[in-house]
C-alpha positions in Angstrom: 56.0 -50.1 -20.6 52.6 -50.4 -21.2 50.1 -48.2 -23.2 47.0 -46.8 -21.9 44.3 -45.8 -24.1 42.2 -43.9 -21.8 38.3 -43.3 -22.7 36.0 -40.8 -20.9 31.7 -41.5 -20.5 29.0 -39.8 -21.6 29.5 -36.0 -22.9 33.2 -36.1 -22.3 36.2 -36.0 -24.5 40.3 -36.5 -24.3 40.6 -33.7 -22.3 38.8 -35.4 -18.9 42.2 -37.4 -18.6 44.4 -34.1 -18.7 45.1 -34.1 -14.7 45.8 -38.1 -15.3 47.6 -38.8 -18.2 50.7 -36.6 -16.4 51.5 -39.4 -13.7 51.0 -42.0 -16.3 53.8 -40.6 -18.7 55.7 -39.6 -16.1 56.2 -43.7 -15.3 57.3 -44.3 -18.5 54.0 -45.6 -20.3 52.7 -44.5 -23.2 49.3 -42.7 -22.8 46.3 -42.2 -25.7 43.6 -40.5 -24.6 40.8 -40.9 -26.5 37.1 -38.9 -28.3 34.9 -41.0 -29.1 32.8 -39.9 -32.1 30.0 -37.4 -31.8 31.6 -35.8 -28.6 33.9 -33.1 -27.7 36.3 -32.4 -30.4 34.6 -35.0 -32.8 31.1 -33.7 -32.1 31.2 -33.4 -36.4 31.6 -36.9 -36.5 28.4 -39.3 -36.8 28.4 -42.0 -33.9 25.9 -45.1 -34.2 25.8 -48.9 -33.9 29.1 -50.2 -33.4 30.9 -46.5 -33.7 32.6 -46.3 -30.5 33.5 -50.0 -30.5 35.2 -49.4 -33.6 36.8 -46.2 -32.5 38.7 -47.9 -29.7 39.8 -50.7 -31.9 41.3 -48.4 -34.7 43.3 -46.2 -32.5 44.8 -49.1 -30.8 45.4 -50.1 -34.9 46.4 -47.5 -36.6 49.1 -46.7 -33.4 50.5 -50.3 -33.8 49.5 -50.7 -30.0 50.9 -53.1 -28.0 50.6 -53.9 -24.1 47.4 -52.4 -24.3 45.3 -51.1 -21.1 42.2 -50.1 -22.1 40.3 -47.7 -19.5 36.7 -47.1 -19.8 34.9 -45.0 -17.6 30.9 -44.8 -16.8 29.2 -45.0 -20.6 32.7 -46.2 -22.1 33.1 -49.1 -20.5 30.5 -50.5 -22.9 32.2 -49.7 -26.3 35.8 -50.8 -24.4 34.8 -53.9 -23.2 33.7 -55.0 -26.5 36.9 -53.4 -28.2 39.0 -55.6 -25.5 37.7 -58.2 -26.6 38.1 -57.8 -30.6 42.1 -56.7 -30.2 43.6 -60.0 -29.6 47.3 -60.7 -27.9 47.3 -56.7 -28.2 45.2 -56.4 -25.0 47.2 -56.2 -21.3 44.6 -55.0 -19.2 41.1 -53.6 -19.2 39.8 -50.9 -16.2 36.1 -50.1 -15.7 36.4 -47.3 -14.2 32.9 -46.8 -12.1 31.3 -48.0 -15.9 28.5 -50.2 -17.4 29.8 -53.4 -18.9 28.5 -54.7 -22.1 26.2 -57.4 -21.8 25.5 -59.4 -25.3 22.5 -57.7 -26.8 21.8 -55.6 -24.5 22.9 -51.9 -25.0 23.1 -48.7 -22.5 19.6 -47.6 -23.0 18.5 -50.8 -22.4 19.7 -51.9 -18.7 19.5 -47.4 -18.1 18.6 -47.6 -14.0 15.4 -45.6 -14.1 14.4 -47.5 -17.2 14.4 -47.5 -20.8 11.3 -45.5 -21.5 12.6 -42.5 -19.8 15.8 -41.8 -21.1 14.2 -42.4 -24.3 11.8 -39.3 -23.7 15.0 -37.6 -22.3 16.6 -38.3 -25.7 13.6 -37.2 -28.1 13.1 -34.1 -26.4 17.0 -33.1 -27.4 16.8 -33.6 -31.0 18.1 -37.7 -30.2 21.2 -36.4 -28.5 21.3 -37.3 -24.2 21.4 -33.4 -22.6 24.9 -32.8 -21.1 24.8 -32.9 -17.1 24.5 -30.1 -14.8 25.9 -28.9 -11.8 23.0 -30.6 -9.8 24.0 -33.8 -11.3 27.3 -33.4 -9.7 26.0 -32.6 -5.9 27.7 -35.7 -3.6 30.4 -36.4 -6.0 33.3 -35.7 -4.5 33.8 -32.5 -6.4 34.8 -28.9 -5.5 33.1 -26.1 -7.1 36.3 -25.4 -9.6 36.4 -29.2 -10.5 32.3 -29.1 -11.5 32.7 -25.8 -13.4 35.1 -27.5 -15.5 33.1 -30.8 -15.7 30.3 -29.2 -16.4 31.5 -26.6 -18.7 33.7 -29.2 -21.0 30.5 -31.9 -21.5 28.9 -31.7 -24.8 25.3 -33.7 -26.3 25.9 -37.1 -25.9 24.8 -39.2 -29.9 21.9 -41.1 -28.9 22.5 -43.8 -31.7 25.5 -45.1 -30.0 23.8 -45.3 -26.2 21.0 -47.2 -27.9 23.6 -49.8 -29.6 23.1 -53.4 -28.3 26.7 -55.1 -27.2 28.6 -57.7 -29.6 30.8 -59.7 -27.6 33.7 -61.3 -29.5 34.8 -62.7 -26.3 33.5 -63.6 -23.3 34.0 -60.9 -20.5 34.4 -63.4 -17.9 37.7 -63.7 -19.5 39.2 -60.8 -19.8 42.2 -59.9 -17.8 40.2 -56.5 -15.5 40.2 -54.6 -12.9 36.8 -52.7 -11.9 37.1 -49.5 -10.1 34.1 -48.7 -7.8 33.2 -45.2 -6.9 31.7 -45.4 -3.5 30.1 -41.8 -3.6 28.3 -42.9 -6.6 26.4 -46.1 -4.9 28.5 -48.8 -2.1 28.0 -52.0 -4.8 28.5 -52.6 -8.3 25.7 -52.8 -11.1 24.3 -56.9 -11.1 26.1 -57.1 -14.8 29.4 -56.0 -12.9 29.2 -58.5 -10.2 28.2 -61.1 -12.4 31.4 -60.8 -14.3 33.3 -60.3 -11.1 32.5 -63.8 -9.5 32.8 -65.3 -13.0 36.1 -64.0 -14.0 38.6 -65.5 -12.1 41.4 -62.6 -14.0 38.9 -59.9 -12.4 39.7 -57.4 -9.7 37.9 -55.2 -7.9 39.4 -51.9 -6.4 37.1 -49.1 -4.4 38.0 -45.4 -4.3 35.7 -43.1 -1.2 35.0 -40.7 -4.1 32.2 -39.8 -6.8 31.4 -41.1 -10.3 34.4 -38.7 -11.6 37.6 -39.8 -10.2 39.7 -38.2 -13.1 38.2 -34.9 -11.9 37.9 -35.6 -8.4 40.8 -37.8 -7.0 43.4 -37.6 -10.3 46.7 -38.7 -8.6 44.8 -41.8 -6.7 43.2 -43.1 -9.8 46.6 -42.5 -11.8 47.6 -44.7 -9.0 45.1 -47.4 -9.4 45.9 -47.8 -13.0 49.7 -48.0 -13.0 48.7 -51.0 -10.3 46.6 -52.2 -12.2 49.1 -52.5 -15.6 51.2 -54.4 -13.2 49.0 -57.0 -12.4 
């Protein structure tokens, strides 16, 4: 038995892992979906440097986690990799799943593909929080129409504090024991950062699903799939 502590991107909450989680339990592992601060449920909750890292490495904590998977998607994979890092013998596995990796000093805003300027202009104009998407955001994803009214209709403001946040590694990622799950819909390569730590980490794996950037909406049983392999490995 492993546990998986499962943590959605930008906008999203626990609840993105609801079609997921079922498979997982249903295999005997223990399953811990996870809000970060400032989203969903914990939208209340103030999110800035170091937040979300912390928020990964107290639930492992205060659940006395052991055998840990840690699963970051898009955004999370940022505040997980760090937190994967900073939990010691607790840590099994981590799975980027289609997600930025953290890269000492740099933050998401930073390395942001059409570059920093703009989604800083994208955050001032909302108050400092990153918009929630749209439906046009999901065009070539993957998705039915059901499956992006739900996306869609579940995201809330993304804290801007925490995607402006520079990365703190406690351990090289290079080292960590991953697996990196591509989403071919949503570009045929991984980010440089991603292949860099790919070719450097001889524990790293690299898995490709012919789906968009939101497997756990998309394709729920094949990504449960993937990360029951993956806890095995």
């Amino acid at each position: 038995m492993v546990n998986f502590v499962l943590v959605a991107g930008a906008w999203l909450g626990s609840w993105a892992w609801d079609d997921v989680a079922p498979a997982l339990r249903e295999a005997g592992h223990g399953v811990h979906p996870l809000t970060l601060s400032g989203l969903a449920d914990k939208q209340a909750v103030p999110a800035g440097r170091q937040t979300h890292v912390r928020d990964v490495v107290e639930e492992v904590e205060r659940l006395d986690l052991r055998d840990v998977v840690l699963v970051g998607h898009s955004y999370s994979g940022i505040p997980v990799g760090q937190a994967a890092g900073r939990i010691g013998d607790r840590l099994a596995r981590v799975v980027f799943v289609d997600a930025d990796v953290p890269v000492e000093g740099e933050s998401f805003l930073s390395t942001w593909w059409e570059g920093p300027a703009k989604l800083e202009a994208a955050l001032a104009r909302n108050g400092g929080f990153w918009a929630p998407l749209t439906e046009a955001d999901c065009d070539g994803q993957g998705l039915t129409d059901a499956q992006t009214a739900r996306l869609v209709g579940g995201a809330t403001p993304h804290p801007g504090g925490s995607l402006a946040d520079p990365a703190v590694l406690a351990r090289p990622l290079a080292e960590l024991p991953a697996t990196y799950v591509k989403c071919l819909l949503d570009g045929p390569e991984p980010s440089g950062d991603v292949t860099a730590a790919l070719r450097a980490g001889e524990r790293w794996r690299l898995v490709e699903m012919d789906t968009g950037h939101w497997p756990m909406f998309s394709r729920p049983d094949e990504l449960a799939r993937i990360l029951l392999e993956a806890a095995g490995q």
